[in-house]
N, C-alpha and C positions, 0 to 999 in steps of 0.2 A: 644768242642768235637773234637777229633782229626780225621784226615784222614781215618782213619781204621775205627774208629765207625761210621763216618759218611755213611760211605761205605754199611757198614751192615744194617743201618739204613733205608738208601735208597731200600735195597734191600729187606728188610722187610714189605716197604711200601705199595712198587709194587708188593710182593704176596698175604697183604691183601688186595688191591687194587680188585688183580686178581677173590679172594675166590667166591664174587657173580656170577661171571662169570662161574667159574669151576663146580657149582652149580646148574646152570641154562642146562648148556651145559650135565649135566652129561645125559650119554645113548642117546644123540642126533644125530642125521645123519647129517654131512656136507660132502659134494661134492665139491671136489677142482678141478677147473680147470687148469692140469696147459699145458699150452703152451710157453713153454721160453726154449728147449731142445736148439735149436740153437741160447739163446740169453745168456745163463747163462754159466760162468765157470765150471770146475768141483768143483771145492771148495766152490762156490756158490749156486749150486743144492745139493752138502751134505748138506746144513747148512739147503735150502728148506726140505730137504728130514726128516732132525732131526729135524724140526718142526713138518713135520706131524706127525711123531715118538709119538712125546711129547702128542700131541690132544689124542691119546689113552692112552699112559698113565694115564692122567688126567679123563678118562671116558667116550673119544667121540667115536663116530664111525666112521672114517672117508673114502672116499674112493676117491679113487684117477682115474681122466681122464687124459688121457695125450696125447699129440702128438707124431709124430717120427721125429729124426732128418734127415736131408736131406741128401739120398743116406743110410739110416741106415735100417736092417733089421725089420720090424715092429714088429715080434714076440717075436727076440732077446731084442730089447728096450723093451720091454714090460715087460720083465724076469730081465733086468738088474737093471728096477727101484724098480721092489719087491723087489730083489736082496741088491739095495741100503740100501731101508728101515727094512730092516732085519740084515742091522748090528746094529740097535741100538737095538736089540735084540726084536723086535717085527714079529711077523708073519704075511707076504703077501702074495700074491698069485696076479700071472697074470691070468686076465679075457680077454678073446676075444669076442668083441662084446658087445652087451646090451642082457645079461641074466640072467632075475630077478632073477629066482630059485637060481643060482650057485651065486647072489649077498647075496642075504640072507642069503642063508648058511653060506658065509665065513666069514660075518658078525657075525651070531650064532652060529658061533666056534671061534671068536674070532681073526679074520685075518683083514686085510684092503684089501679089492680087488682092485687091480690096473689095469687099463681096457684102451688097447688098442680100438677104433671104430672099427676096423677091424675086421672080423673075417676070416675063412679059405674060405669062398663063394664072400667075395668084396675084396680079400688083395691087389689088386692093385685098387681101388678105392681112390681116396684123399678125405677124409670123416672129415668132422671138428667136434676138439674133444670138439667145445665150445656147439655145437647141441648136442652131444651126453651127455654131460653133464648135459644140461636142462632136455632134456629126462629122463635118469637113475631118475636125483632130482623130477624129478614130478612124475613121476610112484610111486615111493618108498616113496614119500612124507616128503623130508628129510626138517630136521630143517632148514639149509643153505645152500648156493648154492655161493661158492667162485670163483671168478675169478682172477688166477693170471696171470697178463697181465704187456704190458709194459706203461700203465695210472696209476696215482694215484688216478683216479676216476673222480667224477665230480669237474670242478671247478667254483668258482665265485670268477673272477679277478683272483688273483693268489692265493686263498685259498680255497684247497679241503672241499666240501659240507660233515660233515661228516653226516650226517646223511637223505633221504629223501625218502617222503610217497609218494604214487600215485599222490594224486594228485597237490603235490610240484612240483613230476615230471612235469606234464601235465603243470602247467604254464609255466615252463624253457621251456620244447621244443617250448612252442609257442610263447617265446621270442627270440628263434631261436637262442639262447647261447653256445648251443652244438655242439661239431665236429660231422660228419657224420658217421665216425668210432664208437664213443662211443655211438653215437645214436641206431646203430644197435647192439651194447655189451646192451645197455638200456632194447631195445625190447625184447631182451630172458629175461632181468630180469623181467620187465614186466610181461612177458607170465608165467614162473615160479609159479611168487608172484598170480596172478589170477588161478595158476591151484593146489596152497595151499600150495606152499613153505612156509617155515616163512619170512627168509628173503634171500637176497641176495648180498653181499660184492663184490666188484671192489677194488683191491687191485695189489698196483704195485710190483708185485713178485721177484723184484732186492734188492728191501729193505731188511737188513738183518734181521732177526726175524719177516716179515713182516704181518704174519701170526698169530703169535703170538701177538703183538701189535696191531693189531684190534681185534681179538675175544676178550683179557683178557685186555685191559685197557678203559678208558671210555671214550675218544678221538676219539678212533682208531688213524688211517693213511689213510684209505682210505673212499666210502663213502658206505655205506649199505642204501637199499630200503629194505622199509617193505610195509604192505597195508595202514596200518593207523595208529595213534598214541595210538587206542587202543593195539595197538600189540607190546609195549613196554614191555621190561622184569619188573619186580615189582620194584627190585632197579632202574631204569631209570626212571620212574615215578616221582622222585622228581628234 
């Protein structure tokens, strides 16, 4: 097989690969966190940006939390990331605040709501959009709950845990294997998965397609909490 075919071949692979996933995912609610406005390029947060792009395409419903960059107007950030994600010809809208009604809706028309914490009563408050995040995902009771940070997730030794249930969890922390930082990134997921998230992904948001390569391959890249092993998708079962 030459170079070319083999090309195609690969890449044919990786969207059957994808197909259960796109399947499972379809009309589901993921909540991305993202926090890396003053960690990422510009050319870096496009390619973030045309990921989440793609998740609706495919059939998800995704919404976006986010941070503001430092000294950057909150509002304005707020408009410029819909903004972003509206060139790849999808429809956003800036949300200010946590409100359900106006989440819904733009969900039920078919937008991604990109939601500053802030709204026009806290704007000078420093409000973390990892909290708000939780929030939005458990009220609305969204499938996932993504974190994109600057961790690959859990580790043991030097390979990321891709996958771990409550009470996996519960023994690692009592082995006291964890940073203090991810422990408190842990607890929100925790608190989430107990208030009937599905699940919850820790993913390191610098990786290119990084988002894409955990939702749609069966690896991932980084690690997801669920509650139990009953809460596997049908194809993961085996």
């Amino acid at each position: 097989m030459d170079n070319t075919l083999q090309t195609i071949s690969e890449k044919a692979e990786i969207l059957i690969d994808a197909l259960p996933y796109i399947r499972d995912f379809n009309q589901k609610i993921i909540v991305l966190e993202y926090g890396l406005s003053d960690v990422l390029e510009k050319e870096q947060e496009y390619l973030v940006m045309k990921d989440i792009a793609l998740l609706k395409t495919v059939g998800m419903k995704p919404i976006v939390v986010h941070g503001t960059k430092k000294g950057a107007d909150i509002f304005r950030e707020n408009k410029r990331m819909a903004n972003l994600i509206e060139q790849f010809g999808i429809k956003a809208i800036g949300v200010c605040g946590i409100d359900l009604q106006t989440i819904h809706m733009m969900l039920d028309h078919d937008y991604i709501p990109v939601i500053t914490p802030n709204d026009i009563n806290n704007e000078q408050e420093n409000i973390n959009p990892e909290a708000t995040a939780c929030e939005i995902a458990e009220k609305i009771q969204a499938e996932k709950l993504m974190f994109l940070t600057r961790q690959a997730g859990v580790f043991d030794g030097d390979h990321v845990i891709p996958l771990l249930t409550l009470s996996d969890l519960e023994q690692r922390l009592t082995e006291g294997e964890i940073s203090d930082h991810m422990k408190r990134k842990l607890a929100k997921g925790v608190h989430a998965i107990e208030q009937g998230v599905g699940r919850v992904h820790f993913v390191d948001g610098r990786t290119e397609h990084g988002i894409l390569l955990e939702l749609f391959s069966a690896k991932g890249i980084g690690t997801v909490l669920l509650k139990d092993k009953n809460h596997l998708y049908e194809h993961e079962q085996w």
